[in-house]
C-alpha positions, 0 to 999 in steps of 0.5 A: 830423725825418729826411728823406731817400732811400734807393736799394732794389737786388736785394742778391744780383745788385744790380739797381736796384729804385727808391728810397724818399723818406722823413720820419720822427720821434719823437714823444708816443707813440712814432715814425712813418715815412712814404715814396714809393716809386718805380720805376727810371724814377721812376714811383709805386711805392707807399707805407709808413706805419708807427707805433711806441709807445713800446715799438716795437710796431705801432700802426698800418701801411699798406703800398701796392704794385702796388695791394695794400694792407696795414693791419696793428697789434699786436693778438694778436700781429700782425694784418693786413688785404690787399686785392686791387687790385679792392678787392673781397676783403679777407683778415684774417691773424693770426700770434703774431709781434712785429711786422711786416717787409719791404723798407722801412728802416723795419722795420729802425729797428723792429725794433731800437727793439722789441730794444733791445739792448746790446752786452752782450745775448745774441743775441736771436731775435725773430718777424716777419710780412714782406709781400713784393713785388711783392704784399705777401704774407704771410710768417712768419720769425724772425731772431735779432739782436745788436747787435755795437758801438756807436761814437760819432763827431764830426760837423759837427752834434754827436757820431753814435752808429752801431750795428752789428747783425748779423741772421741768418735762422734758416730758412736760417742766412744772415747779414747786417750793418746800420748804423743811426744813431739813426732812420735806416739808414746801410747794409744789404743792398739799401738805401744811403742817398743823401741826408739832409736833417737829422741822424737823430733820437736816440731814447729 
């Protein structure tokens, strides 16, 4: 079981945005996520909670920040539920999207477990619904994904096999690269990965 922190920072001026202490594993039916959230100073900051079946679908998500609250899951398309900071206005949302998506490293290892791409796959255009900081407000975005190399490399607990991905936004034709290893984001924009506790899970 994975469990380590990522420091989170603005990826076009660099700004500290807090770090993500988190644990995460495969498991019967598919894989489960689960981080703190804290600010610059070390104050809570909000939580993730993310499920996956075996095929990386949704099952089940719980987002906290500012005290917004979303719960969300694959179901005709994605289907989600925001509550406002008073706990008194709730707003189901629905799009025709794959999945959903937003700050954490979470959505990153998701997205990529719902491709499964090959080096050999064609660039793949995949919809996503991204709740966005700092109130968890919905947004529609498509991305188109490509898996550019997968290496294996000798390491002190056995053989780690890295994956570079290049993501591109379609809106607005920007382009970036990440690095996964297994369940674990080893770089990406705006996140790096601080400490590791135990090697990334291999998942199926």
């Amino acid at each position: 079981m994975p469990r380590g922190r990522y420091s989170l920072h603005d990826p076009h001026d660099h700004t500290p945005l807090g770090e993500e202490h988190f644990h995460c594993a495969p498991g019967p039916s598919g894989w489960r996520y689960v981080s703190q959230l804290t600010t610059p100073s070390g104050d809570h900051a909000g939580s993730v909670d993310l499920a996956l079946d075996e095929l990386g679908r949704p099952i089940r998500l719980e987002l906290h920040a500012a005290s917004w609250q979303v719960r969300g899951a694959a179901l005709d398309g994605v289907t989600w539920v925001r509550t406002d900071p008073s706990g008194t206005h709730a707003i189901e949302g629905n799009a025709p999207a794959h999945a959903f998506t937003g700050t954490s490293p979470a959505f990153l290892v998701a997205t990529a477990r719902l491709l499964r791409l090959t080096p050999s796959s064609p660039a793949t255009r995949v919809r996503l619904v991204a709740f966005t900081d700092p109130v968890l407000a919905p947004r529609t975005l498509d991305q188109s994904w490509a898996l550019v190399t997968s290496e294996t490399h000798p390491t002190d607990s056995g053989l780690l096999t890295v994956d570079e991905y290049q993501v591109s936004a379609l809106d607005t034709g920007e382009q970036h690269t990440i690095h996964l290893a297994g369940d674990v984001v080893l770089a990406a924009p705006g996140i790096e990965l601080e400490h590791l506790e135990s090697p990334p899970s291999v998942l199926p």
